[in-house]
N, CA, C and O atoms as a Maestro MAE file, in Angstrom:
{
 s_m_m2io_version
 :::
 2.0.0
}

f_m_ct {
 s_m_title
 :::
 protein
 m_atom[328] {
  # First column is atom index #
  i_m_mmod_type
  r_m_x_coord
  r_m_y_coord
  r_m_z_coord
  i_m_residue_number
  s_m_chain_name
  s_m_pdb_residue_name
  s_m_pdb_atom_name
  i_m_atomic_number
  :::
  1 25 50.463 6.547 71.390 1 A "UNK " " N  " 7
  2 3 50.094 6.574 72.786 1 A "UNK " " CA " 6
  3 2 50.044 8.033 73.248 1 A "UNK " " C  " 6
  4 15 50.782 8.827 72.664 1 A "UNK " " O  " 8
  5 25 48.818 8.710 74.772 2 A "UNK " " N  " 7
  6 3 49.178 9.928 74.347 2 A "UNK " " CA " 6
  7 2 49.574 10.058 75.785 2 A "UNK " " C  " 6
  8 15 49.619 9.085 76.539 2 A "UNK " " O  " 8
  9 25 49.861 11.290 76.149 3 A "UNK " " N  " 7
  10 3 51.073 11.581 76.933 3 A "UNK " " CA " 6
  11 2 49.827 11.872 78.168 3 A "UNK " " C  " 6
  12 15 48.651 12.160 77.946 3 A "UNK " " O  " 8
  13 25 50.531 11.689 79.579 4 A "UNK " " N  " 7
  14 3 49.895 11.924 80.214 4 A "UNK " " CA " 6
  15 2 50.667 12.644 81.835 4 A "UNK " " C  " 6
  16 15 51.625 12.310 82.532 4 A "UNK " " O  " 8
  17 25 49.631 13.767 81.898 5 A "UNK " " N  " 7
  18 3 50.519 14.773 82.916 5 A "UNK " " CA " 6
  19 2 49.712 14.387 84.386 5 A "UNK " " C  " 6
  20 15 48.484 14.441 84.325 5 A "UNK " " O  " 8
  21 25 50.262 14.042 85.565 6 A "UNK " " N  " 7
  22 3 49.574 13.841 86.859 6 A "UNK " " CA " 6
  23 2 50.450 15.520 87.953 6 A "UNK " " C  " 6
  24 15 51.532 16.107 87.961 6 A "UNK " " O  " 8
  25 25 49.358 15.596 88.549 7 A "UNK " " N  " 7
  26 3 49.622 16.796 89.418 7 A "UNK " " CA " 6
  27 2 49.442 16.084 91.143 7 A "UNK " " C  " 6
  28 15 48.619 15.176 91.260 7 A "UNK " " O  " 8
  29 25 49.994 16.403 92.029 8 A "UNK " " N  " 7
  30 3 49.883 16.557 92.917 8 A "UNK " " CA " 6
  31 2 48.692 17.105 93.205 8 A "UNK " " C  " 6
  32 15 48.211 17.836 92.339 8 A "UNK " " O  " 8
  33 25 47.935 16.895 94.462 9 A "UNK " " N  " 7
  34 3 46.857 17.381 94.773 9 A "UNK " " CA " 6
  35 2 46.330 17.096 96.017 9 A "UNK " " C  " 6
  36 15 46.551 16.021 96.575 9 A "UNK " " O  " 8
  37 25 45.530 18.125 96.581 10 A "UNK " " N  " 7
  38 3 45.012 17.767 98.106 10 A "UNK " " CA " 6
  39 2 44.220 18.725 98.510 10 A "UNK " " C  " 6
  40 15 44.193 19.836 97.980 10 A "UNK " " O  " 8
  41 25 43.406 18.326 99.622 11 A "UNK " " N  " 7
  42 3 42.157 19.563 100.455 11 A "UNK " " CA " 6
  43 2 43.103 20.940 100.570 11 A "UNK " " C  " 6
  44 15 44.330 21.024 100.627 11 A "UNK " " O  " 8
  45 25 41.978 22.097 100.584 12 A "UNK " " N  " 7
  46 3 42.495 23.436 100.966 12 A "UNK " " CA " 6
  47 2 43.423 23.501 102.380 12 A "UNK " " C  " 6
  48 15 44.174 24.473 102.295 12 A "UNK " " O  " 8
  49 25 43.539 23.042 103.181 13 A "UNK " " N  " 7
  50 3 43.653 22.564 104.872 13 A "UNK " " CA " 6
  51 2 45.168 22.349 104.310 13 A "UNK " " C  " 6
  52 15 46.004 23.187 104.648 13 A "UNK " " O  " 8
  53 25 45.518 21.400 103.572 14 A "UNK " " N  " 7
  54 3 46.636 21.243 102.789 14 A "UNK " " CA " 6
  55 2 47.834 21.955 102.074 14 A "UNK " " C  " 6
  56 15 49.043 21.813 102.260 14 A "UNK " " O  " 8
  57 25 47.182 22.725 101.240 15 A "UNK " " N  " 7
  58 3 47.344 23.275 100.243 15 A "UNK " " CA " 6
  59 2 47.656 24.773 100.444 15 A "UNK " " C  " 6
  60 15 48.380 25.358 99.638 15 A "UNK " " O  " 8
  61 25 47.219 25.283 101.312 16 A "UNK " " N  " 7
  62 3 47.462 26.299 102.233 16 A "UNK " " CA " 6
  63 2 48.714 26.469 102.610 16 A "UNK " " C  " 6
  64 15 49.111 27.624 102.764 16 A "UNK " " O  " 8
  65 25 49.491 25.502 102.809 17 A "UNK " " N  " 7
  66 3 51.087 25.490 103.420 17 A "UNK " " CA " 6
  67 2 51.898 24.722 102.885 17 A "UNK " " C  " 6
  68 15 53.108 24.623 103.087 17 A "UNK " " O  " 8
  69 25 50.862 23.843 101.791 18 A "UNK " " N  " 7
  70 3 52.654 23.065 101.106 18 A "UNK " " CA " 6
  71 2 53.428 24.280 100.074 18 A "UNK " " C  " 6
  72 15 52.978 25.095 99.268 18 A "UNK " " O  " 8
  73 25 54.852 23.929 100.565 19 A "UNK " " N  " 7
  74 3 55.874 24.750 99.601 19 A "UNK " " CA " 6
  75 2 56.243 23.699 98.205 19 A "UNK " " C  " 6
  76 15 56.811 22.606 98.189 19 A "UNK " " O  " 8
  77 25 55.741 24.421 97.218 20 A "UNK " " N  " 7
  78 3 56.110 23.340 96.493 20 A "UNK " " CA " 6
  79 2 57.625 23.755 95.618 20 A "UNK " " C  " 6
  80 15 58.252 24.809 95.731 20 A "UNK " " O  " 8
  81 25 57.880 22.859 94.951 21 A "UNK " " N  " 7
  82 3 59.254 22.947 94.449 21 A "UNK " " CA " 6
  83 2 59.104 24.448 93.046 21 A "UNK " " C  " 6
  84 15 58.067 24.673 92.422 21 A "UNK " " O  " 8
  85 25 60.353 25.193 92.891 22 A "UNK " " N  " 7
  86 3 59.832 26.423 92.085 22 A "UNK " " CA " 6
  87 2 59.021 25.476 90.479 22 A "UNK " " C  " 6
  88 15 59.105 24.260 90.303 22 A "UNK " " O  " 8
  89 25 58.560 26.113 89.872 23 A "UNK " " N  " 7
  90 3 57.314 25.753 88.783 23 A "UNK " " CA " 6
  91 2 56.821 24.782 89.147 23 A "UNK " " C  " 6
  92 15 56.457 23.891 88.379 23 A "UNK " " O  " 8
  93 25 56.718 24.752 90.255 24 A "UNK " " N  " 7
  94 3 55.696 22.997 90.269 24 A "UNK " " CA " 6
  95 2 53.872 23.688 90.441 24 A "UNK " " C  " 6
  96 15 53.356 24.719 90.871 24 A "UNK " " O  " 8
  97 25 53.534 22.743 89.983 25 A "UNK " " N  " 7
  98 3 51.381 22.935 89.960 25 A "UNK " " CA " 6
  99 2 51.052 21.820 90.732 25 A "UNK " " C  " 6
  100 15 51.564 20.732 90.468 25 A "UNK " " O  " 8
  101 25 50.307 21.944 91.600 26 A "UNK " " N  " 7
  102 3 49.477 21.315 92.490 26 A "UNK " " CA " 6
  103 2 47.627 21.842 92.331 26 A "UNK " " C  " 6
  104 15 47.044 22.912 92.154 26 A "UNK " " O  " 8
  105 25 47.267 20.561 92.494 27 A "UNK " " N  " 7
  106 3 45.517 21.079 92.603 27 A "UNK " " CA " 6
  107 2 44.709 20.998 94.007 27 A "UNK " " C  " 6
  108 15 44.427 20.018 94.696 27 A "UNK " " O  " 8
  109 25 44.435 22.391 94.186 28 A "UNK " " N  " 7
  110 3 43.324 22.257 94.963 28 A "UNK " " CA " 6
  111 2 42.060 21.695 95.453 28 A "UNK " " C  " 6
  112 15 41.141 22.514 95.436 28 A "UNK " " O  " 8
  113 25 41.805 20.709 95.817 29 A "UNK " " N  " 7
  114 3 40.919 19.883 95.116 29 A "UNK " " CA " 6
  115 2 39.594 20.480 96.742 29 A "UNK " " C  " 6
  116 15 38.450 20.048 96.602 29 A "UNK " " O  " 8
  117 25 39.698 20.841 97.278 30 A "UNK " " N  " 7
  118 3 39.018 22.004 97.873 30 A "UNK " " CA " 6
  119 2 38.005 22.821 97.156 30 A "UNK " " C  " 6
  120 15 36.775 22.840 97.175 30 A "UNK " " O  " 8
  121 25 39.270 23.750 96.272 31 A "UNK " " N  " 7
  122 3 38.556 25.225 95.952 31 A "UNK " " CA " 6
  123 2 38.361 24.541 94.163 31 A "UNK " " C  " 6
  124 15 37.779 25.214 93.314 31 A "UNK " " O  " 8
  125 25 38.912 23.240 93.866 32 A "UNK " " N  " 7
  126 3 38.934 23.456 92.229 32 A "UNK " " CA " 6
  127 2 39.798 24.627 91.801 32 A "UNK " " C  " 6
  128 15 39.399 25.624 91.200 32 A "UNK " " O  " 8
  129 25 41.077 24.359 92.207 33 A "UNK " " N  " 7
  130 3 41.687 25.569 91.670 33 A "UNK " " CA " 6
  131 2 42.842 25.082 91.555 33 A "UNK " " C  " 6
  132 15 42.943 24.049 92.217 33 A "UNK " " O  " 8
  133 25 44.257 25.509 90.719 34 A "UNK " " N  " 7
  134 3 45.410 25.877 90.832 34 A "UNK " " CA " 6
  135 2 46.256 26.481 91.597 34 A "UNK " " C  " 6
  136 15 45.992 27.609 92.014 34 A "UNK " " O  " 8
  137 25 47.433 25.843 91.925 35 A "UNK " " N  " 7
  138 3 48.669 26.520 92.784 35 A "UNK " " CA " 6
  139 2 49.929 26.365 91.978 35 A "UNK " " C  " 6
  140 15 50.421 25.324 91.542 35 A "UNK " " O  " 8
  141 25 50.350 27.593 91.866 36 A "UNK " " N  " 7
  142 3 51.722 27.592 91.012 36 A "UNK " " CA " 6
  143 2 52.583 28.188 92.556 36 A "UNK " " C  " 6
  144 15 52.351 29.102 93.348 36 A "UNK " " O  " 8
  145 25 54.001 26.776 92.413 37 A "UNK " " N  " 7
  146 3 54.493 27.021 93.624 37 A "UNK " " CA " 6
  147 2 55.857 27.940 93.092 37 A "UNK " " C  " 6
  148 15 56.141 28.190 91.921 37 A "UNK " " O  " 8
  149 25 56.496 28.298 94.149 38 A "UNK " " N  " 7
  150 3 58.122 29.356 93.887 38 A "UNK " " CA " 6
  151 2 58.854 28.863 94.887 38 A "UNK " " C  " 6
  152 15 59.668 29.541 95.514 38 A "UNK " " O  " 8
  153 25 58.659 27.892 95.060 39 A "UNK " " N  " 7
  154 3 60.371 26.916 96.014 39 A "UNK " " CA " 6
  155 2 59.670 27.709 97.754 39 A "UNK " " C  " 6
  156 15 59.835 27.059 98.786 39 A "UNK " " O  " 8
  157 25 59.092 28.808 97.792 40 A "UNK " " N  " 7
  158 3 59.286 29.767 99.083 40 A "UNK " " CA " 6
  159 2 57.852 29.563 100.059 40 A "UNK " " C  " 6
  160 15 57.705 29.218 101.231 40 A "UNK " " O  " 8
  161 25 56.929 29.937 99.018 41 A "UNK " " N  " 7
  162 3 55.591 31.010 99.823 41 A "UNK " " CA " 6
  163 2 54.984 29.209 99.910 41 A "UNK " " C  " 6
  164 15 55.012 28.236 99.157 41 A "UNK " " O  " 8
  165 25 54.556 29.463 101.048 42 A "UNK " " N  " 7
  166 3 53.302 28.190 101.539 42 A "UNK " " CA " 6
  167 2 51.996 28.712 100.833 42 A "UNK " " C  " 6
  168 15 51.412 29.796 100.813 42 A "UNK " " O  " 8
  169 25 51.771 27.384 100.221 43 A "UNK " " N  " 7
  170 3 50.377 27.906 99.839 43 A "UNK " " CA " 6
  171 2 50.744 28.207 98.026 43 A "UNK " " C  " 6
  172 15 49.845 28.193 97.186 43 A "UNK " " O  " 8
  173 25 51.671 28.368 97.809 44 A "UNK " " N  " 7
  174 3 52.029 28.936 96.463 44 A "UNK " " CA " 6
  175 2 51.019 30.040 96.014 44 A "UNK " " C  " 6
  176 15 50.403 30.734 96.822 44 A "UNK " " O  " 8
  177 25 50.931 30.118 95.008 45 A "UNK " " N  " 7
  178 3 49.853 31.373 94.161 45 A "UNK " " CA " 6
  179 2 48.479 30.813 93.553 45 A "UNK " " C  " 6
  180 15 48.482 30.047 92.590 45 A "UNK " " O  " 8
  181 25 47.731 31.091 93.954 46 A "UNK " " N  " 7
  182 3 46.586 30.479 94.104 46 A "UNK " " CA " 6
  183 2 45.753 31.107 92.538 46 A "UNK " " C  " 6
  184 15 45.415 32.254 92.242 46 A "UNK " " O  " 8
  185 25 45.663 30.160 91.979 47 A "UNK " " N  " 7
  186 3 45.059 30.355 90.285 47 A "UNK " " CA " 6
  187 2 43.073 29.817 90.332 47 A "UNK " " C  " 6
  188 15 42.570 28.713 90.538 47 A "UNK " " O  " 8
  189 25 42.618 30.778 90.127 48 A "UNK " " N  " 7
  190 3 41.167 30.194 90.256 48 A "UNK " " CA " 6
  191 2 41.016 30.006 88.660 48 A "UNK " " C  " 6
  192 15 41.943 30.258 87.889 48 A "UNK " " O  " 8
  193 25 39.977 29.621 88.317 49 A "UNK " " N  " 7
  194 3 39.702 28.992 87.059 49 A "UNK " " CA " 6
  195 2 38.036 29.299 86.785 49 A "UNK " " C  " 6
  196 15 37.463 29.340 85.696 49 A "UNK " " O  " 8
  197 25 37.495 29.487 88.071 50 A "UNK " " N  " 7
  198 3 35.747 29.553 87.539 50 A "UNK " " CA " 6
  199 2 35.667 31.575 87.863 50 A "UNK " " C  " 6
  200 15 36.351 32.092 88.746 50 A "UNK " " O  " 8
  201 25 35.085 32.075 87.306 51 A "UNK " " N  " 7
  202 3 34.860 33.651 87.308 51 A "UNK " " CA " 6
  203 2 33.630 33.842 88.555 51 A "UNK " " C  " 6
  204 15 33.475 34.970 89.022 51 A "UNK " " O  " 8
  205 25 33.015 33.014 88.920 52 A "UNK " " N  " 7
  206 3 32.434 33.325 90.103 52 A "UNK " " CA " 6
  207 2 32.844 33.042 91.624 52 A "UNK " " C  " 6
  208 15 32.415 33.413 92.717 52 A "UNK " " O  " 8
  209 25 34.160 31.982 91.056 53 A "UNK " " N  " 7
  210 3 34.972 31.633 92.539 53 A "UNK " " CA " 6
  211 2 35.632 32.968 92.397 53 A "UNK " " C  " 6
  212 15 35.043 33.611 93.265 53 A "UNK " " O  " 8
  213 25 36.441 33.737 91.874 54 A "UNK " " N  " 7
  214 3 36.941 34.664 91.381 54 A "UNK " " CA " 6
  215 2 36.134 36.154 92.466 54 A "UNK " " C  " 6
  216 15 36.513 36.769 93.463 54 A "UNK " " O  " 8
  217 25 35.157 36.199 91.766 55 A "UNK " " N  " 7
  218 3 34.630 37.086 92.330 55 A "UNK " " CA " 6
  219 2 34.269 36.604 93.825 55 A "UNK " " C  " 6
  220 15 34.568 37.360 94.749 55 A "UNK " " O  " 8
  221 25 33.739 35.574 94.053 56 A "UNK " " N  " 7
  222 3 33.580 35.549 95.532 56 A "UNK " " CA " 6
  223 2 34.803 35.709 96.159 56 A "UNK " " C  " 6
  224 15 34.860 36.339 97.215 56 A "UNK " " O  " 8
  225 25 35.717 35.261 95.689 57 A "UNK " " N  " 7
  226 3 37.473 35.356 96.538 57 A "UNK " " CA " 6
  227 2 37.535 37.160 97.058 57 A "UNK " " C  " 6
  228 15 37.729 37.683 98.155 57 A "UNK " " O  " 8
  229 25 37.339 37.574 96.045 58 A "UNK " " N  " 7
  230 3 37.722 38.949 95.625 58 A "UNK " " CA " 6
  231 2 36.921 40.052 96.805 58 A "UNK " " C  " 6
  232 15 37.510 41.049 97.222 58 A "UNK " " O  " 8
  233 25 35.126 39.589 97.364 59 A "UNK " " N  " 7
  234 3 34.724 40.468 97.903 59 A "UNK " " CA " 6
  235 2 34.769 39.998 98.964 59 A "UNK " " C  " 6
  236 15 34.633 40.761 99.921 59 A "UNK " " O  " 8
  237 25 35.000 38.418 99.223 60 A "UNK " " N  " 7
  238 3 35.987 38.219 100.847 60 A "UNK " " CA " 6
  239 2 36.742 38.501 101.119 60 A "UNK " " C  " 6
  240 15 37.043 38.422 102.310 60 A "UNK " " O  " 8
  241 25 37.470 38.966 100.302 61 A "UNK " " N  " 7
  242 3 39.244 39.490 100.764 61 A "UNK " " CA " 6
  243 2 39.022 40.983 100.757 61 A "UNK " " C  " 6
  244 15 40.054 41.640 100.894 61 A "UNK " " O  " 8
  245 25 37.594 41.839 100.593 62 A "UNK " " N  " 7
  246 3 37.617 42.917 101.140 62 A "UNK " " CA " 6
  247 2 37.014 43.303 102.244 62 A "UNK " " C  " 6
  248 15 37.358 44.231 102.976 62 A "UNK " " O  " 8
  249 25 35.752 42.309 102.415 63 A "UNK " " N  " 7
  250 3 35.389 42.058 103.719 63 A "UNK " " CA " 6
  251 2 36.228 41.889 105.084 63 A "UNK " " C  " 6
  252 15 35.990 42.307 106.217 63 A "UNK " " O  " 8
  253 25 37.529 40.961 104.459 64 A "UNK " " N  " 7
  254 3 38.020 40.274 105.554 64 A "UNK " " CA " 6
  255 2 39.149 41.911 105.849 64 A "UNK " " C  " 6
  256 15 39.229 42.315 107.009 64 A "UNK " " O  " 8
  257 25 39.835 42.604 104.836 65 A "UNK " " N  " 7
  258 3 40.530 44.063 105.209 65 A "UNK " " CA " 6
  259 2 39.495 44.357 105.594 65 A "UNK " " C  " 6
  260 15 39.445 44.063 106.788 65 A "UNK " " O  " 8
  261 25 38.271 44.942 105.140 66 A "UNK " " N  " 7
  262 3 37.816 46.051 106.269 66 A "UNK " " CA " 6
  263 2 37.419 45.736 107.703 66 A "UNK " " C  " 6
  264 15 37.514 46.576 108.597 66 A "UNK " " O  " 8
  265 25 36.956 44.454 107.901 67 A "UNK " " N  " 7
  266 3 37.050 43.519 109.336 67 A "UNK " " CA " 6
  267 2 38.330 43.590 110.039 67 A "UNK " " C  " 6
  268 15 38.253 43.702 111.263 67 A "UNK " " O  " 8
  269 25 39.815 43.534 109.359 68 A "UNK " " N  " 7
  270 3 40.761 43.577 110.241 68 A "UNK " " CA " 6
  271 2 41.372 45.642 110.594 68 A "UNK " " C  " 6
  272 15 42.050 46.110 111.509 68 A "UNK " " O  " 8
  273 25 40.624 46.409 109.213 69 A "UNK " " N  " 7
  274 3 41.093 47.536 109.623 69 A "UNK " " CA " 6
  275 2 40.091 48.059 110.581 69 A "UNK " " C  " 6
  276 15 40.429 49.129 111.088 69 A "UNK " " O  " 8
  277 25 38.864 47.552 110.990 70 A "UNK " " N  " 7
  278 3 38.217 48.284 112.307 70 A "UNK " " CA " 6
  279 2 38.183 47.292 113.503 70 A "UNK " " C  " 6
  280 15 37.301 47.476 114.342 70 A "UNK " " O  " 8
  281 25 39.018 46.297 113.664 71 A "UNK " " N  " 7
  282 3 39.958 45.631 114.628 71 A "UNK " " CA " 6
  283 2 40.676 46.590 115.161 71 A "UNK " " C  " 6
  284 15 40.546 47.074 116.286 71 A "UNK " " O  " 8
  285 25 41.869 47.014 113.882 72 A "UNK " " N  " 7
  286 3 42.702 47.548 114.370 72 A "UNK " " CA " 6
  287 2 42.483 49.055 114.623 72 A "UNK " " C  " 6
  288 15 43.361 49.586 115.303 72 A "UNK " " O  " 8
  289 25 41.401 49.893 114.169 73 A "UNK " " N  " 7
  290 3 41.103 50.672 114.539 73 A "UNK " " CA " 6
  291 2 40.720 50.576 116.250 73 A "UNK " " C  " 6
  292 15 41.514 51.179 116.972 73 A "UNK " " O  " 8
  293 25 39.866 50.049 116.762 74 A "UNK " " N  " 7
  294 3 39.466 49.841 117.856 74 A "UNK " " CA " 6
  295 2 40.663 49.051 118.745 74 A "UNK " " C  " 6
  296 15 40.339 49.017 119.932 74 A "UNK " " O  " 8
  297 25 41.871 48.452 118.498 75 A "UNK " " N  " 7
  298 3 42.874 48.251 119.206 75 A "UNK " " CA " 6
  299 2 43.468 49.803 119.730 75 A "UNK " " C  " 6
  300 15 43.504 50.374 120.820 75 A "UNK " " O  " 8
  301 25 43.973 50.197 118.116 76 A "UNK " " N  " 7
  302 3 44.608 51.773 118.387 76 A "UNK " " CA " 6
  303 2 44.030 52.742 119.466 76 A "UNK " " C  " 6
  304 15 44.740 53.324 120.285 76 A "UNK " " O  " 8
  305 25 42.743 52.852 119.393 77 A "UNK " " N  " 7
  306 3 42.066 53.704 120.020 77 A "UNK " " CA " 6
  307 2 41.927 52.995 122.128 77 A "UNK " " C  " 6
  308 15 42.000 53.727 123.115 77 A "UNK " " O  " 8
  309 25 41.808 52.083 122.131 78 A "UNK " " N  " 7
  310 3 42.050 50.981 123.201 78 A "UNK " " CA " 6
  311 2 43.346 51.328 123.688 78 A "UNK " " C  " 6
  312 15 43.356 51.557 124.897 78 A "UNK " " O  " 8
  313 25 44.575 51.448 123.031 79 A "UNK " " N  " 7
  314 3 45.529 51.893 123.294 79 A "UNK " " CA " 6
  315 2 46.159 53.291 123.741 79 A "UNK " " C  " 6
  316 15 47.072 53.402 124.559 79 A "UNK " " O  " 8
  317 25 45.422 54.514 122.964 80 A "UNK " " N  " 7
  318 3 45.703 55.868 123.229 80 A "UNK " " CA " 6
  319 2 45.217 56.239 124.363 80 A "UNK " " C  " 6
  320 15 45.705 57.151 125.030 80 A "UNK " " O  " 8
  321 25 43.609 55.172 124.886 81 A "UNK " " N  " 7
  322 3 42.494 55.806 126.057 81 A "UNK " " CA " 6
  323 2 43.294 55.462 127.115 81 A "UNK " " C  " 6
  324 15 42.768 55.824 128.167 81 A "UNK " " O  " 8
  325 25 44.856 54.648 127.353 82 A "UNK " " N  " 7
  326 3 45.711 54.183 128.388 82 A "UNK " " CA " 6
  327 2 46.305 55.606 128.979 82 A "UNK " " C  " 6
  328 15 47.105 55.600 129.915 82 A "UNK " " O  " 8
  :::
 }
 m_bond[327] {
  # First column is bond index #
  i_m_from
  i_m_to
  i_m_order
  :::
  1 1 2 1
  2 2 3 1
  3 3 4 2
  4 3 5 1
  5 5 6 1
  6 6 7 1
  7 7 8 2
  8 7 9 1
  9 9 10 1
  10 10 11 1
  11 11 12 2
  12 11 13 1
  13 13 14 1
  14 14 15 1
  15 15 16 2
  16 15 17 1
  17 17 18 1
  18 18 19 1
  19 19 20 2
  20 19 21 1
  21 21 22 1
  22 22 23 1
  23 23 24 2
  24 23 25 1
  25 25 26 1
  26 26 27 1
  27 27 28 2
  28 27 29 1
  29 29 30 1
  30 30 31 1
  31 31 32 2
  32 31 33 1
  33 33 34 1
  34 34 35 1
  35 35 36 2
  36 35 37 1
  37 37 38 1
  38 38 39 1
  39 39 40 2
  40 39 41 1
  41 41 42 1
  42 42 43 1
  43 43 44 2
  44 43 45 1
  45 45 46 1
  46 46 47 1
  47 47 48 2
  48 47 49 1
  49 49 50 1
  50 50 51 1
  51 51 52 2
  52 51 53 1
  53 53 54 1
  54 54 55 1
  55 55 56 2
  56 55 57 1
  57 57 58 1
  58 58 59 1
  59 59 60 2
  60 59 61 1
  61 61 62 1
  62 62 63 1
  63 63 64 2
  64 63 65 1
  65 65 66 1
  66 66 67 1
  67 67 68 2
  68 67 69 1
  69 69 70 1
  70 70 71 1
  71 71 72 2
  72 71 73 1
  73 73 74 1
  74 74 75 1
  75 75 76 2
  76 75 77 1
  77 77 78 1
  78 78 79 1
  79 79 80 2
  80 79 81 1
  81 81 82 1
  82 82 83 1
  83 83 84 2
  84 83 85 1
  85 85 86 1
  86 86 87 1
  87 87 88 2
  88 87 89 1
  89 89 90 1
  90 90 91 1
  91 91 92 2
  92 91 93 1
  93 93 94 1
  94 94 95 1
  95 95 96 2
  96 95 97 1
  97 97 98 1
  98 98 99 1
  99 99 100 2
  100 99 101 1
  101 101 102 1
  102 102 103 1
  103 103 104 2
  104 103 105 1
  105 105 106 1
  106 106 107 1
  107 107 108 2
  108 107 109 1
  109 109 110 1
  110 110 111 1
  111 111 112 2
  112 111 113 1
  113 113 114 1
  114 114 115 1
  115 115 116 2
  116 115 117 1
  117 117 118 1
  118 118 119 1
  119 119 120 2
  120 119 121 1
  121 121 122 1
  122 122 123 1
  123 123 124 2
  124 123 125 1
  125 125 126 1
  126 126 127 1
  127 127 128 2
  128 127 129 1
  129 129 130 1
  130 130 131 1
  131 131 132 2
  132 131 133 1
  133 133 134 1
  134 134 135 1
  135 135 136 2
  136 135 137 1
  137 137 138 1
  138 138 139 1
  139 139 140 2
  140 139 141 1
  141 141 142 1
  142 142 143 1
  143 143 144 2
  144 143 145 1
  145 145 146 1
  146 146 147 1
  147 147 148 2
  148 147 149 1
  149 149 150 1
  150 150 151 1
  151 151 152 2
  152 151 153 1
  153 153 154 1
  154 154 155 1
  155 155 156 2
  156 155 157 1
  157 157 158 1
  158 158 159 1
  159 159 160 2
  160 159 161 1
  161 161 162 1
  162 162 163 1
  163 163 164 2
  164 163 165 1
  165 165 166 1
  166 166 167 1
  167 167 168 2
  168 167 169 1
  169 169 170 1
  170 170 171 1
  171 171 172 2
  172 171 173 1
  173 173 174 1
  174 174 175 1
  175 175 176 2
  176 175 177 1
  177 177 178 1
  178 178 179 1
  179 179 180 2
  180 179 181 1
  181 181 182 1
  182 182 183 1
  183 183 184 2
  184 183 185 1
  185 185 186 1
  186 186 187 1
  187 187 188 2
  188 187 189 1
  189 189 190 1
  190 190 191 1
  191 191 192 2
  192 191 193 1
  193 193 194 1
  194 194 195 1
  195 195 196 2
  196 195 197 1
  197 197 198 1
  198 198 199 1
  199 199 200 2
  200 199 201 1
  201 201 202 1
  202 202 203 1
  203 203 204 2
  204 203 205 1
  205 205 206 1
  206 206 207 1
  207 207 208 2
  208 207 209 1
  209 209 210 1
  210 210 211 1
  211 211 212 2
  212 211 213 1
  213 213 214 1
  214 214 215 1
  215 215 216 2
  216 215 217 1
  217 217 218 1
  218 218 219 1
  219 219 220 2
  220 219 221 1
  221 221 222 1
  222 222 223 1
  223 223 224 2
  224 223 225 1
  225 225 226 1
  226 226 227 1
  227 227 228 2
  228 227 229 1
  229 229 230 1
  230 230 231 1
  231 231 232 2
  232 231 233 1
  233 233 234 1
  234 234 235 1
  235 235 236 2
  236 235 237 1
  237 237 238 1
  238 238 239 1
  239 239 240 2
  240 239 241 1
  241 241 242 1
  242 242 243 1
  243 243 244 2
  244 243 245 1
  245 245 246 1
  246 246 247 1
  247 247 248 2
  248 247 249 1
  249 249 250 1
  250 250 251 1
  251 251 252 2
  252 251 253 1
  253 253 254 1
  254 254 255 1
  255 255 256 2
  256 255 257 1
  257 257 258 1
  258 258 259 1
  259 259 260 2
  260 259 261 1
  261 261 262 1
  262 262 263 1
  263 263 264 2
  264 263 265 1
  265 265 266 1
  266 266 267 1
  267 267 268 2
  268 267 269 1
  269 269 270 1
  270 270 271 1
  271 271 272 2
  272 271 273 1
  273 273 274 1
  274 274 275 1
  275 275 276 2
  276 275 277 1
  277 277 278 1
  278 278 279 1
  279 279 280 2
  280 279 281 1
  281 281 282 1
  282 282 283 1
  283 283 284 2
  284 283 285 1
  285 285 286 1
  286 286 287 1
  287 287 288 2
  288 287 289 1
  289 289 290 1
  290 290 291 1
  291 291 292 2
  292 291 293 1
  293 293 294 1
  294 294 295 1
  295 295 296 2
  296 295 297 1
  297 297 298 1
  298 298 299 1
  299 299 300 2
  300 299 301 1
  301 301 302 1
  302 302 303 1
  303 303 304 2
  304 303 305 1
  305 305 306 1
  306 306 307 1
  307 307 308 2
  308 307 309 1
  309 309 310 1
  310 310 311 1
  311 311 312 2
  312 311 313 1
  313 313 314 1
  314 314 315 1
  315 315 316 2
  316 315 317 1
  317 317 318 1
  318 318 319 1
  319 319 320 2
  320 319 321 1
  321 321 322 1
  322 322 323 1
  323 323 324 2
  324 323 325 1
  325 325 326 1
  326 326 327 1
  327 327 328 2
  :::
 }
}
């Protein structure tokens, strides 16, 4: 008989904030991806698996810094003109 492993799993909306127990894996069933949890961080550590989700992750998450550093540029400056 052969052995069989079941994961937890749920939408990104989800998955985003469950804490899971330390080494536990949950699936994204959203992004198609992996979460390796640490008892702590919501959302656990987010494991992609396809090299083009990968890269798209990668040049949103620089988009989204340079979007929040000329936020905060234009806060700072909002602030000094007081």
């Amino acid at each position: 008989m052969a052995d069989q492993l079941k994961l937890r799993g749920g939408p990104t909306a989800q998955a985003e904030v469950f804490v899971g127990a330390e080494r536990e894996i949950t699936v994204d069933t959203g992004l198609k991806a992996l979460r390796i949890h640490d008892g702590v961080t919501p959302g656990g550590h987010l494991i992609e698996l396809k090299a083009d989700a990968i890269a798209a992750r990668t040049a949103a998450a620089a988009s989204d810094n340079t979007a929040r550093a000329l936020l905060q540029s234009a806060i700072d400056n909002a602030i000094s003109q007081r």
